[in-house]
C-alpha positions, 0 to 999 in steps of 0.5 A: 888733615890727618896727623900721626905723632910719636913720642917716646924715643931715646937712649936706653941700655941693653936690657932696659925698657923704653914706651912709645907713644903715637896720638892720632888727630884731625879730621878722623871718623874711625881709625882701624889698625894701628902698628908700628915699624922700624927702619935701621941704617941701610935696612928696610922698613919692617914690622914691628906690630900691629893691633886692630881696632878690636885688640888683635895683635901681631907680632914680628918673630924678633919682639915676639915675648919682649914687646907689647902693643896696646891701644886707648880707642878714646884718645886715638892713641897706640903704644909699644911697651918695649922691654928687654931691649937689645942692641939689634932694636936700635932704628927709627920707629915709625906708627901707622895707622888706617884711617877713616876721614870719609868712606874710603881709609888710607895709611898714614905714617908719624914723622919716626922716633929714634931708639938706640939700644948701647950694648 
């Protein structure tokens, strides 16, 4: 079994900074793209940043100059460096990642980690 946990969440103020952390374990051969979305109440799901196996990143307009994106491939790790945040930032942060246990990748998401932004 594959499993993806985030950590990292909480309470921060406008202007602040908080980093997120998502550790991938189980039965995994390779992991290609790793990223992270966010849902806030009665919104859909969308994405937040994403970062391929070899350091490509992108970026949603909204975090684009405030947030980073990072990967430890050694310790299956992802990480969102989130600085500057704003109230519009508060969601459940969800990672993803493509990953390999056999010929054949499939997506797999962490359980979500909360991020509330007070203005």
């Amino acid at each position: 079994q594959v499993q993806l946990v985030e950590s990292g969440g909480g309470l921060v103020q406008a202007g602040g900074s908080l980093r997120l952390s998502c550790t991938a374990s189980g039965n995994i051969r390779s992991i290609s793209t790793m990223g992270w979305y966010r849902q806030a109440p009665e919104k859909q799901r969308e994405l937040v940043a994403t970062i391929t196996s070899d350091g490509s990143t992108n970026y949603a307009d909204s975090v684009k100059g405030r947030f980073t994106i990072s990967r430890d491939n050694a310790k299956k790790t992802v990480y969102l460096q989130m600085n500057s945040l704003k109230p519009e930032d508060t969601a459940v942060y969800y990672c993803n990642a493509l990953i390999y246990s056999g010929s054949t990748g499939f997506g797999y998401w962490g359980q979500g980690t909360q991020v509330t932004v007070s203005s």
